[in-house]
C-alpha positions as CSV (number, residue, x, y, z in Angstrom):
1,X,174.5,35.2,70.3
2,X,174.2,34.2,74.1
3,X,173.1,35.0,77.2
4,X,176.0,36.9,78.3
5,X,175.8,39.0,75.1
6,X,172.3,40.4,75.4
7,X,173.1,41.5,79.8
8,X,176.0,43.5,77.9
9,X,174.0,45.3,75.5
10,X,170.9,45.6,77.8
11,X,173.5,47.4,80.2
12,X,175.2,49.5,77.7
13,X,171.6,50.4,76.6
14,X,171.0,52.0,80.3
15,X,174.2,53.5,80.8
16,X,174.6,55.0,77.2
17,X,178.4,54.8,77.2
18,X,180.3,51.2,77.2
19,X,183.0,51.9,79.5
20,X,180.2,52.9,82.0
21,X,178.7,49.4,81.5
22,X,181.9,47.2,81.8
23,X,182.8,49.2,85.0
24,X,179.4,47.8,86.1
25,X,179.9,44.4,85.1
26,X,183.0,43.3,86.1
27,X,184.3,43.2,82.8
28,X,186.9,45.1,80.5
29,X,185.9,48.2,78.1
30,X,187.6,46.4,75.6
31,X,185.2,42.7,76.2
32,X,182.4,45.3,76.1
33,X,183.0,46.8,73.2
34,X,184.4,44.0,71.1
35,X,181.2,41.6,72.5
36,X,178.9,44.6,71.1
37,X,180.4,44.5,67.6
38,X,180.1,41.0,67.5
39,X,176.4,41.2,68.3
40,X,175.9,43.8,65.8
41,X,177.7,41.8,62.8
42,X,175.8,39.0,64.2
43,X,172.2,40.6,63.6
44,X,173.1,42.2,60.7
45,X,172.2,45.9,61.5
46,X,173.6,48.6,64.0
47,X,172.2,48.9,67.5
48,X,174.4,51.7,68.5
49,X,174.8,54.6,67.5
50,X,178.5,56.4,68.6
51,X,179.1,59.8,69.7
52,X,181.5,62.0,71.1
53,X,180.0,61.2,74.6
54,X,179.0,57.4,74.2
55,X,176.4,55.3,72.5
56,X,172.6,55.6,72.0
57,X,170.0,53.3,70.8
58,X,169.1,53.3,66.5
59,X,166.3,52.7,65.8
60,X,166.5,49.1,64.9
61,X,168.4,49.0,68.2
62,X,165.5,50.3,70.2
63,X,163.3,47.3,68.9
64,X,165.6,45.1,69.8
65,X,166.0,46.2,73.0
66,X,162.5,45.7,73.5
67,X,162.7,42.3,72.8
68,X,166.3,41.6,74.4
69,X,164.3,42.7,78.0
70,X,161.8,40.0,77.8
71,X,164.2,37.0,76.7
72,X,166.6,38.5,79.6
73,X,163.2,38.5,81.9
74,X,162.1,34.5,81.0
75,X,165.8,33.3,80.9
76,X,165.9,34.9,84.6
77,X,162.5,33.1,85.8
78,X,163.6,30.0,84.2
79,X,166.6,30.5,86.3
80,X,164.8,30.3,89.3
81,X,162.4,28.2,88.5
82,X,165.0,25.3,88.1
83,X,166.6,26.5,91.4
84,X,169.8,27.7,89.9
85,X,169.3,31.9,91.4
86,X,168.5,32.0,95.1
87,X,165.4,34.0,95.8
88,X,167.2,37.9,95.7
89,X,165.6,40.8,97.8
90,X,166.0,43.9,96.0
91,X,167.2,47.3,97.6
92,X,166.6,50.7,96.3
93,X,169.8,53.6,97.3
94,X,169.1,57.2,96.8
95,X,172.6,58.2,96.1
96,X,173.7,62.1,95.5
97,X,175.2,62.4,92.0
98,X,178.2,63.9,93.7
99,X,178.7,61.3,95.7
100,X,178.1,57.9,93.4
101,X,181.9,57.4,93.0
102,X,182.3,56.7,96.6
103,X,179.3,54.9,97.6
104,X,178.4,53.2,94.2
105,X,181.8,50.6,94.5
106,X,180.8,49.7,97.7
107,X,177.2,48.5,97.1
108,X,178.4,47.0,93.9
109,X,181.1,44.5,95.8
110,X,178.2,43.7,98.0
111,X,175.5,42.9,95.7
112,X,178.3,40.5,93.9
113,X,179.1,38.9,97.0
114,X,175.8,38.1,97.7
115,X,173.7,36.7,94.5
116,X,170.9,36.8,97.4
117,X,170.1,40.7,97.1
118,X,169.9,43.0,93.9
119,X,171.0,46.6,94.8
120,X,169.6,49.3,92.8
121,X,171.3,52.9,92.7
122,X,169.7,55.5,92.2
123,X,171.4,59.1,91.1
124,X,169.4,61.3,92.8
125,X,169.6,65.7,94.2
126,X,169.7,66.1,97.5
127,X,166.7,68.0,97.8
128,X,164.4,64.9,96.2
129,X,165.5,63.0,98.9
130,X,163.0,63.2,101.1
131,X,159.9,62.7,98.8
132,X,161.9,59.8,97.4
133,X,162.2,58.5,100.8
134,X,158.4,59.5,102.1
135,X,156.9,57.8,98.6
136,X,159.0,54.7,99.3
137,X,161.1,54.5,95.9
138,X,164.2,53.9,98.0
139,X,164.8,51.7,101.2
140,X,168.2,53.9,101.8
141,X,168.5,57.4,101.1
142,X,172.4,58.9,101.6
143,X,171.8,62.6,101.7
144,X,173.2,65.8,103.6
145,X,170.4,67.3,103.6
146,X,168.2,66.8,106.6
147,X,165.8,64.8,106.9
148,X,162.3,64.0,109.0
149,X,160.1,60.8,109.6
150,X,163.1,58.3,108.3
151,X,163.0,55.2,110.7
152,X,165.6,56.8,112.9
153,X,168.0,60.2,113.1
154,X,170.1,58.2,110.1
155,X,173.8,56.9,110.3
156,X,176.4,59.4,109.7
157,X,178.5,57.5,107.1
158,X,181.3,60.0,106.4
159,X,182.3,63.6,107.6
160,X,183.5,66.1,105.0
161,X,185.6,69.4,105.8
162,X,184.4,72.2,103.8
163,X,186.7,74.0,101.4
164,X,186.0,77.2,99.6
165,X,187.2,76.3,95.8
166,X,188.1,79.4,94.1
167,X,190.0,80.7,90.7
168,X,193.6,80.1,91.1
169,X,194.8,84.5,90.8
170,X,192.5,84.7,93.8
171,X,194.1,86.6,96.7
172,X,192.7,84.3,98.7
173,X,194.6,81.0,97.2
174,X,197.6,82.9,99.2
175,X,195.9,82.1,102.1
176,X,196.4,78.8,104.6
177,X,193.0,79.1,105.7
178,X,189.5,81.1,104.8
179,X,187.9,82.8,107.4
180,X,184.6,84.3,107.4
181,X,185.8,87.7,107.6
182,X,187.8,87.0,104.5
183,X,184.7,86.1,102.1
184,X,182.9,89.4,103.2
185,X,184.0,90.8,99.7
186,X,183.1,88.2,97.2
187,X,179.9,86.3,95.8
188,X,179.1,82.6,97.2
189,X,177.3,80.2,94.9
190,X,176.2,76.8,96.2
191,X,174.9,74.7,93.2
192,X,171.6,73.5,95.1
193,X,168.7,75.3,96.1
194,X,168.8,75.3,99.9
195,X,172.4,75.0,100.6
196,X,172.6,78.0,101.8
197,X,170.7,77.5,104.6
198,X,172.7,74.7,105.9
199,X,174.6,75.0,109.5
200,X,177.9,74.3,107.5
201,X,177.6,77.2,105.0
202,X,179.1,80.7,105.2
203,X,176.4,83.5,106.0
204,X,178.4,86.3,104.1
205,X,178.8,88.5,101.6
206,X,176.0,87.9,98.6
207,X,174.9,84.4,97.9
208,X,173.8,83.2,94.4
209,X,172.0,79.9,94.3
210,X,172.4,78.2,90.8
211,X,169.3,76.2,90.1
212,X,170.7,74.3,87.4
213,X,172.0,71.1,89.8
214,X,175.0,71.4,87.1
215,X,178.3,71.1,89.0
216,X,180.4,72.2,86.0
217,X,177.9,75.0,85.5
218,X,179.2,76.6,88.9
219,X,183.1,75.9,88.2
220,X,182.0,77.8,85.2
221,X,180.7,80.7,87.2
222,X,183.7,80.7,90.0
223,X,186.1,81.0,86.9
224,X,184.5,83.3,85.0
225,X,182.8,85.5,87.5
226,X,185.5,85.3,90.2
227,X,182.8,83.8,93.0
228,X,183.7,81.4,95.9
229,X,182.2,78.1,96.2
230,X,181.9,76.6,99.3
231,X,181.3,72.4,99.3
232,X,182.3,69.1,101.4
233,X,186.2,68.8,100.3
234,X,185.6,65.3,98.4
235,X,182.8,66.9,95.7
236,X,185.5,69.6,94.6
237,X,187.4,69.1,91.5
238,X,191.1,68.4,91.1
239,X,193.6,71.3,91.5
240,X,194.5,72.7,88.6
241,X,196.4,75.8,86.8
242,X,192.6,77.9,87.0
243,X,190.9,76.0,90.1
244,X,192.2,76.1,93.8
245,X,190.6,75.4,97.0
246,X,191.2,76.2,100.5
247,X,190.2,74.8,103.5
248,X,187.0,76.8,105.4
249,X,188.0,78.2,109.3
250,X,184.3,78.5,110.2
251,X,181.7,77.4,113.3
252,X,180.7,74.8,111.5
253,X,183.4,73.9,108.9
254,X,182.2,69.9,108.7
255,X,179.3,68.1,107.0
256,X,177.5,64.7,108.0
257,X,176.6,62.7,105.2
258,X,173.6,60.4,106.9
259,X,172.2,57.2,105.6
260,X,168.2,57.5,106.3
261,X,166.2,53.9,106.5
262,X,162.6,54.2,104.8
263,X,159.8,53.9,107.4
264,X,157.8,52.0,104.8
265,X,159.6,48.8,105.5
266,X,160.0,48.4,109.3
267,X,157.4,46.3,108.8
268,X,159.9,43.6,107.4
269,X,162.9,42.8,109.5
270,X,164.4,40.4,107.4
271,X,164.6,43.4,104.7
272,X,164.9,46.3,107.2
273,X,168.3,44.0,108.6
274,X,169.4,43.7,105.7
275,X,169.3,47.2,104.7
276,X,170.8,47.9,108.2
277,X,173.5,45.4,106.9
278,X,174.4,47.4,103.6
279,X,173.9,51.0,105.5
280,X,177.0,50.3,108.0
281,X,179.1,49.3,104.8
282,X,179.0,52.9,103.6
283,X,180.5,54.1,106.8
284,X,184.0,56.0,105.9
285,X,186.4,57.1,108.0
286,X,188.0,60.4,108.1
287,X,191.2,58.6,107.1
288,X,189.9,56.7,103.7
289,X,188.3,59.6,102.9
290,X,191.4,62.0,102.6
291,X,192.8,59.3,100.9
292,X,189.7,59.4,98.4
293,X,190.0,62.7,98.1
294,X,193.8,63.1,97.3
């Protein structure tokens, strides 16, 4: 047993799936999982439990846990108390679950470039973004959602077009474009509470709000129910033989993603800097973000 052992299953433990944890380590699904199997022959007793969807803690595996977090804790301060780890400053993001798989890369190169800062995501809903950000439990909030008493009007890191996704027999999937006239007929769901009230989104025909903050749940309900979906073009699923999407000919047929700083630390300029620092990395251009998207 080393070192190296225990930050694997400590991260597995969070991320409750092992390919989730080697993707944030650095390392290969099959280390992960082979370095987890040797741990558990090595103590004698499982510490996982597998399932269809990934691993959870047994019981045995929960106590050990407990006690894997302290050695991890000492072994770190004895690290820096010989003057092997620099001092790191530690940044919260408040990252949209929708759109972790384009900012979350980003802030993980940086953080293991820089063994000087530890970079926490959080998967957030847009609408909690503003309490997050007004109770200080993140320096950064990335939201589309608006947002008041941030340090400044926020950074637009990326521009989406809006699509309108939509079953695949639609008679509007014949179309080029979708115009607001066209959607007069049909049922709009947005998947957020609020998202209809947003600039971007068409005011037409009769909007449903699913509470649920399920994505799949509203793919469920344009497939089964025959409803459009309008959303920014890089949170839409792939194309496939029952989903299409088309793109949105509206007023407003764009919307700004903005990284908000937290008031609460303008107070520090060496951390509000170096927040600044990390909130100009997430800038995308229109250009990588097609190619994202495609």
């Amino acid at each position: 047993m080393d070192i190296q052992q225990l930050r694997y299953f400590q991260k597995a433990a969070e991320k409750g799936n092992f390919a989730r944890a080697a993707d944030e380590l650095y390392v290969s699904r099959a280390t992960m999982s082979k370095s987890m199997s040797r741990l558990e022959a090595e103590v004698g007793f499982p510490l996982f439990e597998r399932t269809r969807d990934g691993v959870r803690l047994t019981s045995e595996g929960e106590r050990f846990h407990e006690n894997v977090q302290a050695v991890l804790d000492a072994y770190q301060g004895l690290e820096y108390a010989l003057g092997n780890v620099p001092h790191q400053r530690t940044i919260t993001v408040g990252v949209p679950l929708s759109y972790t798989s384009i900012f979350k890369p980003r802030l993980r190169a940086y953080e293991k470039a820089h063994e000087d800062v530890r970079i926490i995501v959080k998967s957030i809903f847009d609408a909690d973004g503003q309490d997050l950000l007004d109770a200080g439990a993140i320096d950064l909030l990335v939201t589309s959602f608006p947002v008041h008493d941030a340090s400044d009007e926020g950074l637009v890191l990326l521009k989406s077009p809006i699509y309108i996704a939509m079953r695949s027999d639609c008679p509007l999937a014949q179309r080029d474009i979708v115009t607001l006239q066209d959607m007069a007929d049909y049922s709009v769901v947005y998947y957020l509470s609020g998202f209809a009230e947003f600039n971007w989104a068409p005011k037409v025909g009769t909007v449903r709000e699913v509470f649920e903050n399920d994505i799949m749940y509203v793919y469920t309900r344009v497939l089964n129910e025959g409803m459009l979906f309008p959303a920014p073009y890089h949170t839409l699923p792939h194309e496939s033989s029952s989903i299409t999407s088309r793109p949105y000919d509206g007023t407003s047929n764009v919307i700004e993603t903005r990284g908000y700083i937290s008031r609460r630390i303008q107070d520090d300029k060496q951390l509000m800097n170096l927040v600044s620092t990390v909130r100009q990395l997430l800038v995308i251009e229109d250009k990588e973000l097609r190619q994202k998207s495609s």
